[in-house]
C-alpha positions, 0 to 999 in steps of 0.5 A, a space after each residue: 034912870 038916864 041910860 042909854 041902850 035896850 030893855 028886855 028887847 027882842 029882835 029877830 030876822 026871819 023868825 030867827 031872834 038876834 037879840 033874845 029879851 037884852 037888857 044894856 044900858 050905858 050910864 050918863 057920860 059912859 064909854 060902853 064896849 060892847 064885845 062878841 063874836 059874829 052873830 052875837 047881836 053886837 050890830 043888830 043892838 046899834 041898829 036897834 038902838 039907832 031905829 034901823 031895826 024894828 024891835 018886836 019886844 022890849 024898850 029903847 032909851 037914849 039918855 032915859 028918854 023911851 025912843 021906841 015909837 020914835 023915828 031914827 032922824 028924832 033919836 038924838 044918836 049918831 051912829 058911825 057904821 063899820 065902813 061909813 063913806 064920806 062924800 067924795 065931792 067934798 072937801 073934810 070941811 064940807 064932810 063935816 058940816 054935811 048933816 047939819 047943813 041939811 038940817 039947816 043949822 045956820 052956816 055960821 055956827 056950821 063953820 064954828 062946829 066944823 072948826 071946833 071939831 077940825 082942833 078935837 081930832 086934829 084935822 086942821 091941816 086936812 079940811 081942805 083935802 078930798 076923801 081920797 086924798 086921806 088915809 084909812 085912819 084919816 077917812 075914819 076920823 072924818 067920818 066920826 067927826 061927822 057924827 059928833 059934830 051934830 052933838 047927838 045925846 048918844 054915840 054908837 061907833 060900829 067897828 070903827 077900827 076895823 079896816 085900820 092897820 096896827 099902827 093907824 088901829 092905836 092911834 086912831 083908838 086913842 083920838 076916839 077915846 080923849 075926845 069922846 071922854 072930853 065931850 061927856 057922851 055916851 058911847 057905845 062901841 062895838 069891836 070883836 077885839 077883846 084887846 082893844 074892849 079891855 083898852 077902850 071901855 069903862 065897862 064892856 058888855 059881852 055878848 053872845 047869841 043875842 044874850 048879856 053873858 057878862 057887863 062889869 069893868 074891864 078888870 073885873 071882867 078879866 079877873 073875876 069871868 062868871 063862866 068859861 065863855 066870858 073866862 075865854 073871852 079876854 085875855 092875850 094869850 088867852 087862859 089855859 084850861 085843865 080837866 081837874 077834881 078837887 080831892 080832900 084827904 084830911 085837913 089837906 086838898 088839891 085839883 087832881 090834874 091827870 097824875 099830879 095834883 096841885 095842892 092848895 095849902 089850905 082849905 078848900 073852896 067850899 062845896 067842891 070836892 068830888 066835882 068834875 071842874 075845869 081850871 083856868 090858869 092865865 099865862 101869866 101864872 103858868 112859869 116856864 123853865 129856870 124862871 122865879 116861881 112861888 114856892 108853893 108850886 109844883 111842876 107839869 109836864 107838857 109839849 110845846 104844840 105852838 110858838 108865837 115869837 112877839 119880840 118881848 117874849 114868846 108866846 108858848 101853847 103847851 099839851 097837858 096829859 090830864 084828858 080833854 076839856 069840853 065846852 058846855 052845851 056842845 057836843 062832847 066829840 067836840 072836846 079838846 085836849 088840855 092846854 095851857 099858854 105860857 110866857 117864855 123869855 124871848 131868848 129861850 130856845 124852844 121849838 114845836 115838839 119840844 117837851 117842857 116842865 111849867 110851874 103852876 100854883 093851884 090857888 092861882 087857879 079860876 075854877 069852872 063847872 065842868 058841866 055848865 060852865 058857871 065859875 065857882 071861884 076865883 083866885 
């Protein structure tokens, strides 16, 4: 196997495991995105893997070669860190052309390189021009420039966009991704943004407390999450969750929601019935008033609680009467009151307060564990 990533590694600061037992490896050619909140051991892994970190167990690879033993200058990785500095005494040329002048590449093909890399990300006009003369995006498309100008057999890419505008943040995104995808390398980027690692990846790889939740691509992972961590992880606005039991009477079913119940036309998920569950319900199938709804939904009541007015739309967090809804292994205190996000049309009149009726069709629902979490079916 020629991956590039960790085996059963562990590391740990202070006795305290950051990484606990991971196992990623990015494919040949493939643009990883590794997604996680702080603490997660999104970095830690980057600088494992680029021989920053000492692992107390486990294996490193870089292009299925074991690196473990070996030093970080004989990796064969370029890493580009959050906030890699650029040498303010030298021009975007002589940035660019620092790592291999000082691993004594001939100038000539340091000049060639340089050049090649100035046309990749669109540099040309710049290489003139001091670090303090760019913009936040321009230092950044320098400074991994610089990396990949050593063409290393892997990439790492910590927060790249992370001090970048919005504007800078698209455009600098997609120069990164055209070029890491032209150049074949394998790529592992690092972001807390669940928007851009569903933009940037072939795959993503979420993690959480130093352990693999879910890898899968981008799609997948939004439509078929294995738990409430990786379902609530994705997705903007993000997916609304219900308290629910599935009731059967008969040959008919439906997820007990409060006081209504949400029919399912059919058979039931197999094996659920009388279980305490959770339902995710995306914005997208949650209708709001006077929309086109299936004709097979039925109508909750709820308050607006929250308005985000994102030009197109707004963006509308609703209270649902069904109880709360509380995160597996965490302290049941901790639980909170059933929500679901909706998608209103931009000219609606609707205002903190207000008290709505949204439409929702039950077989559209993801259904979780109420007690591990663990997903149990998907729509």
């Amino acid at each position: 196997m020629d991956g590039t990533g960790v085996r059963g590694v562990t590391v740990r600061f202070g006795g305290v495991p950051a990484l606990r037992g991971l196992t990623l490896l990015a494919d040949p050619a493939e643009l990883l995105v590794v997604l996680g909140g702080s603490g997660s051991g999104k970095t830690t892994l980057l600088r494992a893997i680029a021989g920053l970190l000492p692992v107390e167990s486990g294996e490193v690879l870089v292009g299925g070669r074991s690196v473990t033993e070996l030093p970080p200058g004989r990796r064969g990785v370029a890493m580009v860190f959050e906030s890699s500095a650029l040498l303010p005494f030298l021009d975007v040329a002589g940035n660019l052309g620092w790592g291999l002048r000082a691993r004594h590449v001939p100038e000539a093909e340091v000049r060639s390189r340089v050049a090649g890399q100035a046309r990749q990300f669109r540099l040309g006009r710049l290489l003139r021009r001091r670090p303090g003369q760019l913009s936040e995006g321009e230092r950044g498309l320098v400074g991994i420039g610089r990396a990949l100008v050593q063409r290393p057999a892997a990439f790492l890419l910590d927060e790249p966009l992370a001090h970048l505008d919005a504007a800078e943040r698209l455009r600098v995104r997609r120069r990164i991704v055209e070029v890491v995808r032209s150049l074949g390398v394998t790529t592992l980027y690092v972001t807390h943004d669940p928007v851009e690692a569903l933009a940037v990846g072939d795959r993503v790889a979420l993690l959480h407390e130093g352990r693999l939740v879910q890898v899968d691509p981008p799609r997948q992972l939004y439509e078929r999450p294995v738990d409430l961590l990786a379902a609530t992880s994705v997705g903007t606005p993000p997916i609304g969750l219900l308290p629910a039991r599935l009731v059967v009477a008969g040959d008919q079913a439906g997820y007990l929601v409060g006081a209504r119940t949400l029919p399912l036309w059919g058979p039931p998920p197999a094996g659920l019935a009388g279980r305490d569950l959770v339902l995710g319900l995306r914005p997208e199938d949650v209708h709001p008033p006077a929309a086109v709804v299936p004709t097979d939904a039925v109508t909750l009541d709820a308050a607006v609680i929250a308005v985000e007015y994102t030009g197109r739309h707004h963006s509308v967090q609703l209270a649902v009467d069904a109880g709360p809804v509380g995160t597996p292994g965490a302290d049941p205190a901790a639980a909170v009151g059933a929500t679901l996000r909706s998608l209103f049309p931009a000219r609606a009149p609707v205002r903190v307060g207000d008290a709505v009726r949204v439409a929702v069709d039950g077989r559209r629902a993801h259904v979780f564990d109420a007690t591990t979490g663990r997903a149990l079916h998907h729509p």
